[in-house]
C-alpha positions in Angstrom: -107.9 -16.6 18.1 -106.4 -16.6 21.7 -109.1 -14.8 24.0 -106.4 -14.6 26.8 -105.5 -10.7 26.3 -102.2 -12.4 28.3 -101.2 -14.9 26.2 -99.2 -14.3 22.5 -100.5 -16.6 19.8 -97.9 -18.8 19.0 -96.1 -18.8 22.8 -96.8 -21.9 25.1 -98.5 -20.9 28.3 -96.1 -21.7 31.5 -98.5 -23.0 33.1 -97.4 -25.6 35.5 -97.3 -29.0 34.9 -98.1 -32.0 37.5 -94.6 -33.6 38.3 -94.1 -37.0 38.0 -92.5 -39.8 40.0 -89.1 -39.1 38.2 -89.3 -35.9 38.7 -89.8 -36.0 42.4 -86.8 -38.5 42.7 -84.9 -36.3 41.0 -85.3 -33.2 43.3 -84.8 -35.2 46.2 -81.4 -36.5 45.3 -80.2 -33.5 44.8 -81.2 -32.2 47.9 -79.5 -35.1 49.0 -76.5 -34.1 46.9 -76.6 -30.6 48.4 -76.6 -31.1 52.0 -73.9 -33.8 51.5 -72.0 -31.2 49.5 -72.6 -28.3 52.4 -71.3 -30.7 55.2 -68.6 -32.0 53.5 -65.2 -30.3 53.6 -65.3 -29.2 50.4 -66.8 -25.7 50.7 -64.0 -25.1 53.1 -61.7 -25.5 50.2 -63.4 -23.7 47.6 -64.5 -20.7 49.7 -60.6 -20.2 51.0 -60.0 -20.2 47.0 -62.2 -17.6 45.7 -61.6 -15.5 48.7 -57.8 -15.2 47.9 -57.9 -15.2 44.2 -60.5 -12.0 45.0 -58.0 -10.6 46.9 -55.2 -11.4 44.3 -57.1 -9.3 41.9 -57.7 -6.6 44.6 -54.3 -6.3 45.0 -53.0 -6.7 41.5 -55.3 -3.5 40.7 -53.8 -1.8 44.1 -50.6 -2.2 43.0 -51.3 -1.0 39.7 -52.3 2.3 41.3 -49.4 2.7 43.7 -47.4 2.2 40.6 -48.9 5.2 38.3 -48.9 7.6 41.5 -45.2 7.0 42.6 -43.8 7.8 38.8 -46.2 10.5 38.9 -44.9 12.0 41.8 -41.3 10.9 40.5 -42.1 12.8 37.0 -42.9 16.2 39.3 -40.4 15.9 41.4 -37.9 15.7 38.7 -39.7 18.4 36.9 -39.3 20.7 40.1 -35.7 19.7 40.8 -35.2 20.7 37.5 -36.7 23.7 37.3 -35.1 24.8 40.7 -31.6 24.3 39.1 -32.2 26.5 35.9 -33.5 29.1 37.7 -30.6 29.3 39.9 -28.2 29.1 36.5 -30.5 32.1 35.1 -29.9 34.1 38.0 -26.1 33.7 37.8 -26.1 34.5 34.3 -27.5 37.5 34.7 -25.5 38.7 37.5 -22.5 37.8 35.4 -23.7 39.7 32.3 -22.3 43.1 31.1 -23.2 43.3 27.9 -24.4 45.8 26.4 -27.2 45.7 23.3 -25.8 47.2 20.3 -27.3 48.7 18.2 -29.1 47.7 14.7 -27.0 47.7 11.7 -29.5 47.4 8.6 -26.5 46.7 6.6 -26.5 43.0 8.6 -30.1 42.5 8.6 -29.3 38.3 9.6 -27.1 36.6 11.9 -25.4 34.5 9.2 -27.0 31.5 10.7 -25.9 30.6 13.5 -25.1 26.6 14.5 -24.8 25.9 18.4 -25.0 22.1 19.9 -27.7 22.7 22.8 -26.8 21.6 26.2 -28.9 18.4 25.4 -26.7 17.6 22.3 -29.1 18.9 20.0 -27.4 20.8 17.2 -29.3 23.9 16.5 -29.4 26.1 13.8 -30.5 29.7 14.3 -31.2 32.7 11.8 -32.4 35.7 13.0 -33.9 37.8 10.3 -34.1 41.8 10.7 -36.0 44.2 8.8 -37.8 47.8 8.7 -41.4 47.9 10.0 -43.4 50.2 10.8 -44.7 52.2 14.3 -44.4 49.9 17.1 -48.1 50.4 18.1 -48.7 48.6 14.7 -46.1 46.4 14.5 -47.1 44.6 18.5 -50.6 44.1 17.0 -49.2 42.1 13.5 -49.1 38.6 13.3 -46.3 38.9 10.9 -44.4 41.4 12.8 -42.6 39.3 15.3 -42.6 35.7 14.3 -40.6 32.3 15.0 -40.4 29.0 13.5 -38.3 25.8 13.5 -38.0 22.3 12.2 -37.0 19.3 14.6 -35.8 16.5 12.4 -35.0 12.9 14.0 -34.7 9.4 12.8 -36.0 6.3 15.7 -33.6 3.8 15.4 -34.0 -0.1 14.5 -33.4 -2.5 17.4 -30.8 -4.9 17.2 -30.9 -8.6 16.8 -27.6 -10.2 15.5 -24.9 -11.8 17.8 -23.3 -9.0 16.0 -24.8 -6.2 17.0 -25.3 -7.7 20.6 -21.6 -7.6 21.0 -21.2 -4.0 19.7 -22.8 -3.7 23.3 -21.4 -6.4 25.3 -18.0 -7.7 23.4 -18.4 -11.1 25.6 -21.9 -11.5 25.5 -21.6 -15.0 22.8 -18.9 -16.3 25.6 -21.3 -15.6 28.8 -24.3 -17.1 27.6 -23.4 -20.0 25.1 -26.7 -21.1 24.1 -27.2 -17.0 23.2 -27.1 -17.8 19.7 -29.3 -20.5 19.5 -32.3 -18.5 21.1 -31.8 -15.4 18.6 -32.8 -17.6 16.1 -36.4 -17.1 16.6 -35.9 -13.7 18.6 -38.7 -11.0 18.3 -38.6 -7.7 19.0 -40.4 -6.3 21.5 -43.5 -4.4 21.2 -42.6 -2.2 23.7 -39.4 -1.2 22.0 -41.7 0.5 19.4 -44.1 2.2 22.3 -40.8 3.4 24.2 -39.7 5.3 21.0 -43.9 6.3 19.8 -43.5 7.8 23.9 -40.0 9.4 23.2 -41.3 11.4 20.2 -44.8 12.4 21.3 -43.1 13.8 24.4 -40.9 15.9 22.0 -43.8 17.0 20.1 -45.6 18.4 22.9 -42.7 20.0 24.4 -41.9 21.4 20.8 -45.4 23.1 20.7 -45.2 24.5 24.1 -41.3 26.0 23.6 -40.2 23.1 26.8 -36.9 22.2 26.7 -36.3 19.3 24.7 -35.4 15.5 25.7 -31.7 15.4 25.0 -30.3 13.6 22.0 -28.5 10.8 25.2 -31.8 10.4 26.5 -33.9 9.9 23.2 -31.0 7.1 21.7 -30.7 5.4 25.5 -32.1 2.1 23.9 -30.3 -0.2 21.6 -32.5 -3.1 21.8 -35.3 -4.9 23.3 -35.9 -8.7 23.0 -38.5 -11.5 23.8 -36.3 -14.9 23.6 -37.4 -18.2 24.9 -35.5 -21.1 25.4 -37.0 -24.5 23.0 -36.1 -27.0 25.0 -37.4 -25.6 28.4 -39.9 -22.7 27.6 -38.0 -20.2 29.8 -39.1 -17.1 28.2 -36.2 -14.3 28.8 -36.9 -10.4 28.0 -33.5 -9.1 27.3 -32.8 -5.3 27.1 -29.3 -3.6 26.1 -29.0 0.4 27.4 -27.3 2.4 29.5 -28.1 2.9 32.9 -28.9 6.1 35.0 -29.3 5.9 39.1 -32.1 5.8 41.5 -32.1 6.8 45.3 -35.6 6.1 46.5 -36.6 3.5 48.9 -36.9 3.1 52.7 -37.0 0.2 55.6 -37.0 0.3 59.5 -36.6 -2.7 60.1 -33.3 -2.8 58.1 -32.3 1.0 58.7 -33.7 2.6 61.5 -32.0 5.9 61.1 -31.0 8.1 57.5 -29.3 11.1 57.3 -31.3 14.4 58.4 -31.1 15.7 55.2 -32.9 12.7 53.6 -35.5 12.4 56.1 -36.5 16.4 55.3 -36.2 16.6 51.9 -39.1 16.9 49.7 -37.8 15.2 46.4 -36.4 11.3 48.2 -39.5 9.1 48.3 -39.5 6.3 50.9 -41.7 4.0 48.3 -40.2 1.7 45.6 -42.4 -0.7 43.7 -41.5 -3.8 45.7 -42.5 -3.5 48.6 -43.6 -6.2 51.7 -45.1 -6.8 55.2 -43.4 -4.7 57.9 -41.6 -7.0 60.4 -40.2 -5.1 63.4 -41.8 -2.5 65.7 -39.3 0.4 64.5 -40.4 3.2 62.6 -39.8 3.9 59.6 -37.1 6.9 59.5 -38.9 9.1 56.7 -42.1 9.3 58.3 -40.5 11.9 60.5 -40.3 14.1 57.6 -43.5 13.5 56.3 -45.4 14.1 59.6 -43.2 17.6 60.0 -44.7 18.8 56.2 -48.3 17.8 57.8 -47.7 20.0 60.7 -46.2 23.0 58.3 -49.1 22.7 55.7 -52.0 22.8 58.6 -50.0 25.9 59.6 -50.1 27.8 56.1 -53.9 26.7 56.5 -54.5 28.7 59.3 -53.0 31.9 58.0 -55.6 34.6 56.3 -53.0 34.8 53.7 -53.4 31.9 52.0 -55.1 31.8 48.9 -57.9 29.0 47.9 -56.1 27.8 45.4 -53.0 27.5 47.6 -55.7 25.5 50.4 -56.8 22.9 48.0 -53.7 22.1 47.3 -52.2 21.7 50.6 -55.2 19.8 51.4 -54.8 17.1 48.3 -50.8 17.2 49.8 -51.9 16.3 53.3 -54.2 13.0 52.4 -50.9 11.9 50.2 -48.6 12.5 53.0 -51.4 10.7 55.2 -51.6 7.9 53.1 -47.9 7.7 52.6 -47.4 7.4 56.3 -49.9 4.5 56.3 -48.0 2.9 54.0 -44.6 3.2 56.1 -46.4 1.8 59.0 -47.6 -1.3 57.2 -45.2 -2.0 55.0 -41.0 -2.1 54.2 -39.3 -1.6 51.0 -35.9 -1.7 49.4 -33.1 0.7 49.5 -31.6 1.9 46.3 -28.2 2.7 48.4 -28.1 -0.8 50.0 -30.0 -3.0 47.7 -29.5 -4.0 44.0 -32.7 -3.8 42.1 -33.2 -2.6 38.1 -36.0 -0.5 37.3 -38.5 -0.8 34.7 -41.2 1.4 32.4 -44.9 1.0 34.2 -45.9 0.4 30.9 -44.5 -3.1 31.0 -44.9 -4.0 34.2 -49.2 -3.3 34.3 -49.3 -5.0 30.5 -51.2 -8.2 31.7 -50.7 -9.7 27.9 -47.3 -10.0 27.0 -46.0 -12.9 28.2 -42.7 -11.5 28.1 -43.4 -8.0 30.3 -41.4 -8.3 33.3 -43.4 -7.9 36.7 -42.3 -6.0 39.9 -40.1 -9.4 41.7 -38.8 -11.3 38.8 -35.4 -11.8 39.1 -33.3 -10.0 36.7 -28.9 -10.6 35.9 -27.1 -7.3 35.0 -24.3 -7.8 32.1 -21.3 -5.5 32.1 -17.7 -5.3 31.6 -17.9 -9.2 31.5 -19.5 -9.5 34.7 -23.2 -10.5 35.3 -25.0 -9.3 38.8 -28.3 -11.1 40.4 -31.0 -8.8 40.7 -35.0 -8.3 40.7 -37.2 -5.7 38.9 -37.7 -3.0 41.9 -39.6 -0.3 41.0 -41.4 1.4 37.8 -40.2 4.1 35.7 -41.3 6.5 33.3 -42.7 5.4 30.1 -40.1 7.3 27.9 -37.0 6.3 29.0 -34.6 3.0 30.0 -31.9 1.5 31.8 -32.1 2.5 35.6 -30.9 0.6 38.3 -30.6 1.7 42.1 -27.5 3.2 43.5 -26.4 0.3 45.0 -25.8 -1.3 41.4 -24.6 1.8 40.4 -21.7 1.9 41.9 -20.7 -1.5 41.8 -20.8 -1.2 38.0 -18.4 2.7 38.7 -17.4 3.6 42.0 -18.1 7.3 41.1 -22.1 7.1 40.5 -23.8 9.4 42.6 -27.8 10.0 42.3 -26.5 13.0 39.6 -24.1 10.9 37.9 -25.0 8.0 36.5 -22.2 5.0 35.8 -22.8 4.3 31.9 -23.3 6.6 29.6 -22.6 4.1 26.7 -25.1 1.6 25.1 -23.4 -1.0 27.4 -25.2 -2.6 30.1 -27.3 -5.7 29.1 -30.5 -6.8 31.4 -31.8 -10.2 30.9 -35.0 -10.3 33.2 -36.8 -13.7 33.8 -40.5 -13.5 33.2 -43.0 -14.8 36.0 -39.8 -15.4 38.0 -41.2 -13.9 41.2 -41.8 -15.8 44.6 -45.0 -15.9 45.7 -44.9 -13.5 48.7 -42.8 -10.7 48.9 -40.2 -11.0 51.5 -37.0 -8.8 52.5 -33.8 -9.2 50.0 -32.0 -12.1 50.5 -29.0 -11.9 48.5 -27.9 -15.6 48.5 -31.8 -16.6 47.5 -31.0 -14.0 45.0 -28.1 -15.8 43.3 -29.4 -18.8 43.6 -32.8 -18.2 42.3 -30.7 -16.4 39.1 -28.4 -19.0 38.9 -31.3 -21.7 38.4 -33.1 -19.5 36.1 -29.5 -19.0 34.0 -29.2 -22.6 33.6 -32.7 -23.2 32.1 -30.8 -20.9 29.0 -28.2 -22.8 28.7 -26.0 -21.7 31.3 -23.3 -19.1 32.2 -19.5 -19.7 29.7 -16.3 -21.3 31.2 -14.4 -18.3 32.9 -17.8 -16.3 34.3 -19.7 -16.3 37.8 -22.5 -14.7 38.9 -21.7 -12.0 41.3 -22.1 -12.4 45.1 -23.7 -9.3 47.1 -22.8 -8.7 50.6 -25.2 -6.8 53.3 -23.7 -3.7 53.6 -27.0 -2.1 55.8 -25.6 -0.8 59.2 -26.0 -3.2 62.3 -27.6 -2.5 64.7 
């Protein structure tokens, strides 16, 4: 028995041990080793290292953020636009309406079933069932006195992966891209074409359960496929995407475009910020931060007033360190513009999912397919997570002269994106076009190439000199 209260039987006592010769020549050579190592110019190189792959991660997780809060402020901008507009149709409805209620025939106690195709394309069904009750102080406290009910039925498509079914979008697509067929030989659908449809239908759900209006039918069915390929004899992976294409209008850049129309500048729904985005250059300001700092100096205003609610304070505050923080933003940094500059947009969803190999990032460069054309591009900016195929207004129109930022140029299941994954440069720099379709023309050739008859489409700067 151990009479060291201290010491559990069984456990070796650490108690030290006289070093021996070895031992001591040991810890003096690596002593040695250590100041050799501190004075040699190898902790200048492995410092610099860990230093900027620390910052690579800070900004990876930056980005990341900046990504969620500009579609979120997207999303309720939309929402508010939206919103606006129907109330504004309401009101003119009702100062057209004359009608007058007639009254109940008990003889007709249904409406026959009625069956109306929404303004989203939904058909509807309606029956409206009429019957004696009794007093209406009763009848307002039933639960059976005054009731509604429906049935949403839809079916998620398949994706396509045939040669076949890729022409039914793009009739030349076999002749454009020779080697296309060889690569959907071991093609694979992408994950994210399930999660875009899972998002498409839990949206509908919750707006079902809360009486919203409804996703249209166009907007549910605005993706006919979405495929990981990747070339076997050089590994170029390619994510290629067939929909239609809406328009976006955001973006901003002094150095490029000093000055923007007045009604741009002021309005509360253009944002100045797209996904890509890189070191400012030029001493110019950026022309939206005019219109920011102006909403500043009205909020601080509505502050002031007696009149305004707490609620309606700690709002305007949360408003005033975004607008701050925005305007930090538009000092430091430029970004593109969707009227001048020809980027595609894609869900966030893909571009923060750090393990599929095939998720496109914000800068990889991208070649829109239409009409038999194909037009070098870059992933721009992120999108919502229920819905596909934008592209800034720039592209826009070059695919239909008449797209506008409320009309977009296809409708139709048409436009096919092929995006290059871990294409991007390094540093983020202003659009060069020509690097552009270059860089996509490289990247087209590690797929085999573009068909006899085709050539990649060359932009021109159309930004305003100075």
């Amino acid at each position: 028995m151990n009479s060291d209260p201290y010491v559990i039987e069984g456990v070796k006592s650490r108690q030290p041990q006289a070093k021996t010769p070895w031992t001591w020549i040991m810890l003096i050579a690596g002593a040695v080793m250590a100041v050799a190592v501190l004075f040699s110019p190898l902790p200048g190189l492995i410092i610099p290292a860990l230093q900027r792959k620390k910052e690579k991660r800070e900004q990876a997780a930056v980005d990341t953020k900046d990504l969620e809060k500009q579609i979120e402020e997207r999303l309720r901008v939309e929402m508010e636009a939206e919103l606006a507009a129907k109330i504004d149709e309401f009101k003119k409805q009702m100062a057209k309406s004359t009608s007058v209620i007639p009254p109940l025939d008990e003889a007709s106690p249904s409406t026959g079933g009625d069956v109306k195709k929404l303004s989203n394309g939904i058909p509807f069904h309606s029956d409206v069932l009429v019957g004696k009750g009794n007093l209406a102080s009763v009848e307002r406290t039933s639960l059976e006195s005054y009731t509604a009910s429906y049935q949403l039925r839809l079916k998620v498509p398949k994706a396509s992966q045939s040669m076949e079914d890729l022409k039914k979008s793009s009739a030349d697509i076999d002749r454009i891209l020779p080697k296309l067929a060889k690569l959907l030989e071991k093609a694979e659908v992408s994950k994210f074409y399930t999660v875009l449809y899972y998002n498409k239908v839990a949206r509908i759900k919750k707006d079902a359960t809360r009486l919203f209006e409804l996703l249209s039918k166009e907007n549910f069915y605005d993706l006919e496929t979405m495929l990981n390929l990747r070339d076997p004899d050089t590994s170029r992976r390619i994510f290629l995407m067939q929909s239609e294409m809406d328009v976006v209008s955001d973006g901003s850049d002094g150095d490029r475009l000093a000055a923007m129309p007045a009604e741009i500048v002021e309005s509360a729904n253009y944002q100045p910020f797209t996904s890509y985005g890189w070191k400012k250059q030029s001493a110019t300001p950026n022309p939206m931060m005019a219109g920011w700092e102006k909403r500043i100096v009205a909020a601080e205003a509505e502050m002031a007033l007696p009149a305004t609610t707490a609620a309606r304070k700690t709002w305007l505050k949360e408003r005033m360190v975004y607008l701050n923080k925005g305007i930090a933003d538009m000092k430091a940094r430029s970004f593109l513009v969707a009227e001048y500059d020809p980027f595609i947009v894609i869900p966030v969803n893909l571009l923060t999912d750090n393990n599929d190999a095939h998720a496109p990032k914000i800068g990889d460069y991208a070649v829109v397919i239409h009409d038999g054309k194909l037009y070098p591009s870059l992933v721009g900016d992120g999108g919502p997570t229920y819905k596909v195929g934008e592209a800034s207004l720039r592209m826009a129109k070059q695919l239909n002269a008449r797209s506008t930022p409320y009309s977009r140029p296809v409708s139709d299941l048409k436009v096919t994106y092929l995006v290059f994954p871990n294409s991007r440069d390094a540093e983020r720099s202003a659009p060069d076009y020509a690097k552009w379709r270059t860089r996509c023309e490289e990247l087209l050739k590690e797929i085999g190439g573009i068909g006899e008859g085709f050539t990649l489409h060359a932009w021109e700067n159309t930004f305003p000199k100075p």
